[in-house]
C-alpha positions as CSV (number, residue, x, y, z in Angstrom):
1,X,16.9,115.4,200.5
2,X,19.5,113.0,201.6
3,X,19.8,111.9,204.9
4,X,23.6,110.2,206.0
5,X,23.5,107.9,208.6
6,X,25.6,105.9,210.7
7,X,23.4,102.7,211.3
8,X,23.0,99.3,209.5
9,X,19.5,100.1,207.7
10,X,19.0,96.1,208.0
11,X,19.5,95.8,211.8
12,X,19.3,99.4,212.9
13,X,22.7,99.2,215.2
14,X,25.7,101.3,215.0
15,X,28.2,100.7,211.7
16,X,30.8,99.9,214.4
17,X,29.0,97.4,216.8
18,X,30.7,94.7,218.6
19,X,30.6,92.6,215.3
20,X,33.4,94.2,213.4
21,X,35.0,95.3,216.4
22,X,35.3,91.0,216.9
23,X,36.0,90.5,212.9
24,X,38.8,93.4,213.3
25,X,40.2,91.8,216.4
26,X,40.5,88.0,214.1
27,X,41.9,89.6,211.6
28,X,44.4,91.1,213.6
29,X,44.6,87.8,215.2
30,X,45.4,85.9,211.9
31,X,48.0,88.3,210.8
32,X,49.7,88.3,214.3
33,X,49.5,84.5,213.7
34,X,50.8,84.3,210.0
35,X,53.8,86.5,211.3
36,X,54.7,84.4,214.2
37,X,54.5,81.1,211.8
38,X,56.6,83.4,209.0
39,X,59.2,84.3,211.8
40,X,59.6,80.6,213.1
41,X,59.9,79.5,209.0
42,X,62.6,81.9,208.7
43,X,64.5,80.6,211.4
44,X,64.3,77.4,210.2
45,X,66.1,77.8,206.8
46,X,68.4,80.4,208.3
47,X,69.6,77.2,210.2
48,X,69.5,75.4,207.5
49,X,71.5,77.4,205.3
50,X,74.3,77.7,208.2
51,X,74.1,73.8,207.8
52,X,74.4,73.9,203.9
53,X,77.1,76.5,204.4
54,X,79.5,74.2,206.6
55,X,78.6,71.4,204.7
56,X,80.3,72.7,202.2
57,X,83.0,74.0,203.7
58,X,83.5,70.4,204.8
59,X,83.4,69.1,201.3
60,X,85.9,72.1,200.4
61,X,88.1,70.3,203.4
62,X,88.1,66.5,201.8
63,X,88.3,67.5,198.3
64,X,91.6,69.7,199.4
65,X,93.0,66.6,201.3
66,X,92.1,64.3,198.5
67,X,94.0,66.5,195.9
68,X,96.9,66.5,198.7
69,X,97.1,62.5,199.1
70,X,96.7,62.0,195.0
71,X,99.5,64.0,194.7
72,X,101.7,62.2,197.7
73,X,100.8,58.9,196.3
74,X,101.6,60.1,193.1
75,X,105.0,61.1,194.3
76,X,105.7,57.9,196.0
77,X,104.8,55.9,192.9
78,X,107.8,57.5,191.6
């Protein structure tokens, strides 16, 4: 016959002792930390991509008025 029990048949405790209760709660821990450090990451190339973004709206702005003064020196040349 087979007998089913709930202890450790090393240490005689409980399956769920105080043990993986603590394991449990660092693992819980970890991920609650890895989140928080994934969250700040996040912000920090969101910002970064707003400052890619009008970076190149600013290069958009001096390429535009480059184009504009080429083409009034241009005229004056004539």
């Amino acid at each position: 016959m087979v007998s089913f029990s709930n202890r450790n048949p090393h240490t005689g405790q409980p399956y769920k002792t105080e043990e993986l209760y603590s394991r449990e709660k660092d693992s819980s821990n970890r991920l609650r930390e890895e989140v928080r450090q994934l969250k700040k990451k996040v912000t920090k190339l969101e910002k970064e991509l707003d400052t890619f973004k009008n970076a190149n709206q600013e290069v958009a702005y001096w390429k535009d008025l480059a184009e504009w003064l080429q083409e009034y020196i241009d005229i004056m040349e004539e």
